[in-house]
PDB file of N, CA, C, O and CB in Angstrom:
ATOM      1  N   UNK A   1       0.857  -1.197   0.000  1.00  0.00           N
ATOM      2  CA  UNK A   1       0.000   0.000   0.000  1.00  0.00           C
ATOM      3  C   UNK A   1       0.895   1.251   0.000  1.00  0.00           C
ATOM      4  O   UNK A   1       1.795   1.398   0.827  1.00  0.00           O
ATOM      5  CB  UNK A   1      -0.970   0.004   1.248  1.00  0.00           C
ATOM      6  N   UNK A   2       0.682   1.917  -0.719  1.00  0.00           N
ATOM      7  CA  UNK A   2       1.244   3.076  -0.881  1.00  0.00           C
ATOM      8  C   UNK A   2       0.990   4.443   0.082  1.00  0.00           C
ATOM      9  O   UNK A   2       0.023   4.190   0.801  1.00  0.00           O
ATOM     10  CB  UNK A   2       0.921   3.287  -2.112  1.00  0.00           C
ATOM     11  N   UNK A   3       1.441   5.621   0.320  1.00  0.00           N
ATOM     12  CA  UNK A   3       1.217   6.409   1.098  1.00  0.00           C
ATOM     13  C   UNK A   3       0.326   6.993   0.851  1.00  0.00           C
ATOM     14  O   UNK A   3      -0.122   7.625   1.807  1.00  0.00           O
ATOM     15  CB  UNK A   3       1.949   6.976   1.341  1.00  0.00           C
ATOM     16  N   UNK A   4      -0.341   7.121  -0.322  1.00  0.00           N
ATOM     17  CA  UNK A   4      -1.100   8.187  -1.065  1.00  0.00           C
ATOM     18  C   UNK A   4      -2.779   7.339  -1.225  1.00  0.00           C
ATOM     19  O   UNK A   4      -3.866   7.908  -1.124  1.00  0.00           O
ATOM     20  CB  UNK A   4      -0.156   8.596  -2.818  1.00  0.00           C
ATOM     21  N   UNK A   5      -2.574   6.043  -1.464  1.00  0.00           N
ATOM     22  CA  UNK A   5      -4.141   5.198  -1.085  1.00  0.00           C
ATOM     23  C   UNK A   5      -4.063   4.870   0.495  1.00  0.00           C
ATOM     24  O   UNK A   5      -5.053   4.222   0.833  1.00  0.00           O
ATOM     25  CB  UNK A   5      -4.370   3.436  -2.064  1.00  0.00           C
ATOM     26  N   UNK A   6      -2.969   5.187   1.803  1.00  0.00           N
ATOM     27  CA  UNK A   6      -3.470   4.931   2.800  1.00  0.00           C
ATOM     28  C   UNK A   6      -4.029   6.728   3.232  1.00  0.00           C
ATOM     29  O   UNK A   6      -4.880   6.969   4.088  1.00  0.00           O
ATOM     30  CB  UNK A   6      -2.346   4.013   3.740  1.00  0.00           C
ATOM     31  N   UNK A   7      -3.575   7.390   2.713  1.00  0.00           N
ATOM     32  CA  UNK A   7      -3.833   8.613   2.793  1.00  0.00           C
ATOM     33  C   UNK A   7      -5.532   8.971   2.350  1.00  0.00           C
ATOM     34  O   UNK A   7      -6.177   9.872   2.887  1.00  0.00           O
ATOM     35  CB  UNK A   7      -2.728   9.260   1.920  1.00  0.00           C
ATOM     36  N   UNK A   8      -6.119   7.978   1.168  1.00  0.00           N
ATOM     37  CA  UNK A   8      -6.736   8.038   0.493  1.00  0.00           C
ATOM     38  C   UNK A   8      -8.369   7.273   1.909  1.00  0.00           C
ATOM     39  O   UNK A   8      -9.544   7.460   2.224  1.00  0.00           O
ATOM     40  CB  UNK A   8      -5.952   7.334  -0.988  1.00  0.00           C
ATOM     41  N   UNK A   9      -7.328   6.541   2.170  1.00  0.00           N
ATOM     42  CA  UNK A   9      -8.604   5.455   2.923  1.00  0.00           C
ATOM     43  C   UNK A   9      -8.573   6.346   4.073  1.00  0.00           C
ATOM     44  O   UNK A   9      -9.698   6.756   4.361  1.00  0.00           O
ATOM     45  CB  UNK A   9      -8.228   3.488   3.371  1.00  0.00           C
ATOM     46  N   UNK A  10      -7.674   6.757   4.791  1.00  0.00           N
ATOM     47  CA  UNK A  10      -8.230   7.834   5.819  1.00  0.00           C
ATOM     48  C   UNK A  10      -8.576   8.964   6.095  1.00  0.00           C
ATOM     49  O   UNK A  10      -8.999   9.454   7.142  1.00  0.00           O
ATOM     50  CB  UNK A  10      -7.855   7.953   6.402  1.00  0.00           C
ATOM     51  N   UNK A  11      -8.361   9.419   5.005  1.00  0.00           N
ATOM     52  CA  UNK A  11      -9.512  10.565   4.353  1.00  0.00           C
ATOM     53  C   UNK A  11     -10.887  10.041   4.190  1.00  0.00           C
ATOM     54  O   UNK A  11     -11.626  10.809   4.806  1.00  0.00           O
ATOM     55  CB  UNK A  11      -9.114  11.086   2.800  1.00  0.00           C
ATOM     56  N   UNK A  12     -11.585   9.067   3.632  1.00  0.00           N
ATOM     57  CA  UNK A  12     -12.721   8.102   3.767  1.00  0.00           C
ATOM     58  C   UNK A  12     -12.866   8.069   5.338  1.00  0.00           C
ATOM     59  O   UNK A  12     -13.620   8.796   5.983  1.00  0.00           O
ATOM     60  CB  UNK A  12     -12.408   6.543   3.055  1.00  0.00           C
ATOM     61  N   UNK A  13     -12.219   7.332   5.727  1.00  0.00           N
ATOM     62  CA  UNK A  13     -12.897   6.632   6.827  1.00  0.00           C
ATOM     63  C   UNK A  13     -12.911   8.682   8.180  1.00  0.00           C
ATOM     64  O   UNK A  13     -13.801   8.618   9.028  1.00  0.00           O
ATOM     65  CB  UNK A  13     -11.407   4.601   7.537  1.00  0.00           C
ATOM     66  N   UNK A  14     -12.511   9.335   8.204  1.00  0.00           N
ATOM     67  CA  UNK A  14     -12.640  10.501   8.609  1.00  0.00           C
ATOM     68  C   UNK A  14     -14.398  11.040   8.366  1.00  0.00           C
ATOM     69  O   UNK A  14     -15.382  11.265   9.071  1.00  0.00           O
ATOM     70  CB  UNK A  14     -11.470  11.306   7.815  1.00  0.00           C
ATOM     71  N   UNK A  15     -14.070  11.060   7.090  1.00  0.00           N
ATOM     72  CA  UNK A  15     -15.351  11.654   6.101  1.00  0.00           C
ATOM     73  C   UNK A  15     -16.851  10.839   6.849  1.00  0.00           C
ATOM     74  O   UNK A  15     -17.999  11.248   7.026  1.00  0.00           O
ATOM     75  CB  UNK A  15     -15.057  11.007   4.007  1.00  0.00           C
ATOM     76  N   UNK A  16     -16.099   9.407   7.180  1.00  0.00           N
ATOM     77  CA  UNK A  16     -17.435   8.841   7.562  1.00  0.00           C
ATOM     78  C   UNK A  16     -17.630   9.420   9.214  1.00  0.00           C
ATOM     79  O   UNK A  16     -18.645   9.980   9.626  1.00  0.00           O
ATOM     80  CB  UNK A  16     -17.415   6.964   7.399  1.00  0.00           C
ATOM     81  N   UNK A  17     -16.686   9.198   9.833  1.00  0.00           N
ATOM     82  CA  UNK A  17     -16.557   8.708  11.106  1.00  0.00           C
ATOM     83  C   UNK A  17     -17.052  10.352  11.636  1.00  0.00           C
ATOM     84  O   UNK A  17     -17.626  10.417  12.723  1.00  0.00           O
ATOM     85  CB  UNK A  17     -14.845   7.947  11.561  1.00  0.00           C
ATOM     86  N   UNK A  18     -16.790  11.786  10.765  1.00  0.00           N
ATOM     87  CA  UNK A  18     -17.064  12.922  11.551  1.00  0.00           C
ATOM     88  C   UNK A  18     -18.554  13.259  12.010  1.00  0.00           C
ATOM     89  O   UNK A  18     -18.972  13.666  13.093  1.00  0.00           O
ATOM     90  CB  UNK A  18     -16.564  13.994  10.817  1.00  0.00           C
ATOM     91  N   UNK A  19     -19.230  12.945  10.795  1.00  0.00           N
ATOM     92  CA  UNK A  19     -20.741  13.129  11.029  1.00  0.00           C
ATOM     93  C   UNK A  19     -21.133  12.633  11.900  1.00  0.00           C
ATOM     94  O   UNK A  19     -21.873  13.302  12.621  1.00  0.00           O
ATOM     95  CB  UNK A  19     -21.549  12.787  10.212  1.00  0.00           C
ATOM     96  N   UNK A  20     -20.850  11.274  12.262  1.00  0.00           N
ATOM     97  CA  UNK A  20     -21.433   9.857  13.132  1.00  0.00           C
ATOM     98  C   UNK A  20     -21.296  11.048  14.488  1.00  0.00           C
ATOM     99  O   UNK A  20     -22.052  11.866  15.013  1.00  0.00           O
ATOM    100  CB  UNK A  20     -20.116   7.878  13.183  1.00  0.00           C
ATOM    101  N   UNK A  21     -20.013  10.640  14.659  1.00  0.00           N
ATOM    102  CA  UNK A  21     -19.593  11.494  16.175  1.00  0.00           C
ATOM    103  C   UNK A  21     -19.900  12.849  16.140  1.00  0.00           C
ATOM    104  O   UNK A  21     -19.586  13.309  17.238  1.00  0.00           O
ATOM    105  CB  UNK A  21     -17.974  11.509  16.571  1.00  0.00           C
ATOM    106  N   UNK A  22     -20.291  13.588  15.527  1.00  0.00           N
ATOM    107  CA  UNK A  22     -20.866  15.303  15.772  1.00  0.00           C
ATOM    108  C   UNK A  22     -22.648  14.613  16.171  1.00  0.00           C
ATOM    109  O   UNK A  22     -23.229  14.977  17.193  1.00  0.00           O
ATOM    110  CB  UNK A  22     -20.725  16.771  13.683  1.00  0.00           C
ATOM    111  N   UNK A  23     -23.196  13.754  15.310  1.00  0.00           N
ATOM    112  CA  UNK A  23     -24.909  13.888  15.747  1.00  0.00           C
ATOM    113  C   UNK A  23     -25.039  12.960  16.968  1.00  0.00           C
ATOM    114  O   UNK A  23     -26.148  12.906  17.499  1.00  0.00           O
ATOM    115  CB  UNK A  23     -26.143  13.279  14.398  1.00  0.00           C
ATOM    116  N   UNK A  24     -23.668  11.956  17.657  1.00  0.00           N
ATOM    117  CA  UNK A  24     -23.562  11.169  19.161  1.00  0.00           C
ATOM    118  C   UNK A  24     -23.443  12.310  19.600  1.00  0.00           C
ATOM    119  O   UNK A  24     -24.562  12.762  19.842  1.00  0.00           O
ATOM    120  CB  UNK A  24     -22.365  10.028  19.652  1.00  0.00           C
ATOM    121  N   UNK A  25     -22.648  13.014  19.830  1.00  0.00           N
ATOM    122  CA  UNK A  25     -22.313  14.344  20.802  1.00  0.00           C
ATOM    123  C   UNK A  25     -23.709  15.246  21.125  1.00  0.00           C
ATOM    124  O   UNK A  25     -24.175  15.536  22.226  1.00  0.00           O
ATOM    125  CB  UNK A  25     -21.106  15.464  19.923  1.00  0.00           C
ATOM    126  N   UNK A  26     -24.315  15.659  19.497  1.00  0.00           N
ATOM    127  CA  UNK A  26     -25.095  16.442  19.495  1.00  0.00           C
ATOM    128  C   UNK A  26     -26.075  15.699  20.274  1.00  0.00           C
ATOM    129  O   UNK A  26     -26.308  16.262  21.344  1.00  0.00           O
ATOM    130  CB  UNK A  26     -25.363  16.933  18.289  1.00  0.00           C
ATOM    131  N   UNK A  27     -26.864  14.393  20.054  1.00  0.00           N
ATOM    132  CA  UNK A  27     -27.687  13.611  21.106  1.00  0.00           C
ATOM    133  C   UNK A  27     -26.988  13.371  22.260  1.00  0.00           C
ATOM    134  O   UNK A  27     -27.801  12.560  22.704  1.00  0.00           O
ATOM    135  CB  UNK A  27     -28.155  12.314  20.647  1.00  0.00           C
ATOM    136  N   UNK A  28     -26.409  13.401  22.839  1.00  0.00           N
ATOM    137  CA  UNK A  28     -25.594  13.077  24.046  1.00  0.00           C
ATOM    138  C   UNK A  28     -26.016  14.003  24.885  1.00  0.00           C
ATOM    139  O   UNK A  28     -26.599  13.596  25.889  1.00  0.00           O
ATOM    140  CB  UNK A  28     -24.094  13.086  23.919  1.00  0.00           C
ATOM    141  N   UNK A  29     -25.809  15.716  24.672  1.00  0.00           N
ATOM    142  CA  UNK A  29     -25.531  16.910  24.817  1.00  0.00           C
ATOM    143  C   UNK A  29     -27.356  17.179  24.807  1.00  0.00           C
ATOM    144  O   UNK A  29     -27.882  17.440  25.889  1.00  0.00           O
ATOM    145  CB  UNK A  29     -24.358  17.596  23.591  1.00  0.00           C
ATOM    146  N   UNK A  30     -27.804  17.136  24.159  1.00  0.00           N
ATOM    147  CA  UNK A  30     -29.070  17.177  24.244  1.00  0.00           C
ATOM    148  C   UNK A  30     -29.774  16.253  25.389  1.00  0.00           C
ATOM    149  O   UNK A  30     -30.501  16.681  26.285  1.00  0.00           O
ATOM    150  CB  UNK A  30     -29.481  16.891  22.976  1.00  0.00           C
ATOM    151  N   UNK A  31     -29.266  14.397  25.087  1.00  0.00           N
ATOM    152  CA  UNK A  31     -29.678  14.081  26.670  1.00  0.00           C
ATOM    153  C   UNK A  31     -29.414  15.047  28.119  1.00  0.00           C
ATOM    154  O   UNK A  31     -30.208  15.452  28.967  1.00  0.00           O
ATOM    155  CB  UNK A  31     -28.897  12.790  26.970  1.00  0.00           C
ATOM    156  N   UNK A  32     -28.664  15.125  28.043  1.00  0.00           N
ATOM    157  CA  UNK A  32     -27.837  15.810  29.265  1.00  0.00           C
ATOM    158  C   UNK A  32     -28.553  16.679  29.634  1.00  0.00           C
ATOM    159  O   UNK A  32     -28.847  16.756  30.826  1.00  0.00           O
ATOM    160  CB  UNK A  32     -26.508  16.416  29.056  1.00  0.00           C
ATOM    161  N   UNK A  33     -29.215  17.918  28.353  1.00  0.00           N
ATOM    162  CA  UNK A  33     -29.539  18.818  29.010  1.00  0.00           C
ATOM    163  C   UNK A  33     -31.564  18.544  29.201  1.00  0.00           C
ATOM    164  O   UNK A  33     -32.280  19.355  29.789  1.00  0.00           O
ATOM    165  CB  UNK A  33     -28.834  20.217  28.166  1.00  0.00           C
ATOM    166  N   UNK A  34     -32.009  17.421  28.633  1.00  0.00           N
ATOM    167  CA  UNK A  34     -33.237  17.214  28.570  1.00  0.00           C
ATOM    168  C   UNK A  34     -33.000  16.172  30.433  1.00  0.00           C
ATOM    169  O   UNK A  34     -33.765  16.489  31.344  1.00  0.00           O
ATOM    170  CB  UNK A  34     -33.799  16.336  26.753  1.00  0.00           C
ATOM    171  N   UNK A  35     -32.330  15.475  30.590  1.00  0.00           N
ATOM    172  CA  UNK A  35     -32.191  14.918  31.761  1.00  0.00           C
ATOM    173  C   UNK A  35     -32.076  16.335  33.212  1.00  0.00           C
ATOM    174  O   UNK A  35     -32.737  16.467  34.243  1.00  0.00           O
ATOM    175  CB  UNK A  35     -30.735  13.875  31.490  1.00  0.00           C
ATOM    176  N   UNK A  36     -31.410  16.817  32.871  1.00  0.00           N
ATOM    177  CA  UNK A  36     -31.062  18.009  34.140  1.00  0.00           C
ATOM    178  C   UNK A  36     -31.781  18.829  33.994  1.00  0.00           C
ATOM    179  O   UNK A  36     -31.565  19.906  34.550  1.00  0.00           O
ATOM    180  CB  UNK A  36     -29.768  18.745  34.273  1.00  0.00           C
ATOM    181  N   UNK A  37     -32.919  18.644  33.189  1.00  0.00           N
ATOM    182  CA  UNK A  37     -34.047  20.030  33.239  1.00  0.00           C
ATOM    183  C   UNK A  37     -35.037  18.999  33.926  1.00  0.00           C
ATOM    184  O   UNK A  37     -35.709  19.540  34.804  1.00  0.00           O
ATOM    185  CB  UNK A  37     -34.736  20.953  31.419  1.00  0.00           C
ATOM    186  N   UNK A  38     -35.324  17.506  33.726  1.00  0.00           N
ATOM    187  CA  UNK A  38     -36.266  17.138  34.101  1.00  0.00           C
ATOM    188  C   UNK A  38     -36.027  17.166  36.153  1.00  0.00           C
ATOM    189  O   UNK A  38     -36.827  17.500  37.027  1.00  0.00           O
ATOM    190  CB  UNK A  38     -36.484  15.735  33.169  1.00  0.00           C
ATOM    191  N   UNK A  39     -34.568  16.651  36.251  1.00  0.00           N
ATOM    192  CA  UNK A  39     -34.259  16.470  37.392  1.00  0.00           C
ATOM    193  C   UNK A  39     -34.489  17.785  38.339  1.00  0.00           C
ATOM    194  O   UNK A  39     -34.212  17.740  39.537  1.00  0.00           O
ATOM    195  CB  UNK A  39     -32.984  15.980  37.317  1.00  0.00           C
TER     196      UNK A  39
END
């Protein structure tokens, strides 16, 4: 494997992995604050 297709695949796998983890956070962050308003 070359530097430039492992460069290639983790650019991909980034691309996937940022969205995932910004809308966990964003629901996370939202539990949190829907939990400590109920409490």
């Amino acid at each position: 494997m070359t530097n430039r297709e492992r460069a290639q695949i983790e650019g991909s796998v980034y691309t996937l992995a940022l969205p995932a983890f910004a809308s966990f956070a964003a629901g996370y962050a939202a539990g949190l604050l829907l939990i400590g308003g109920v409490l």
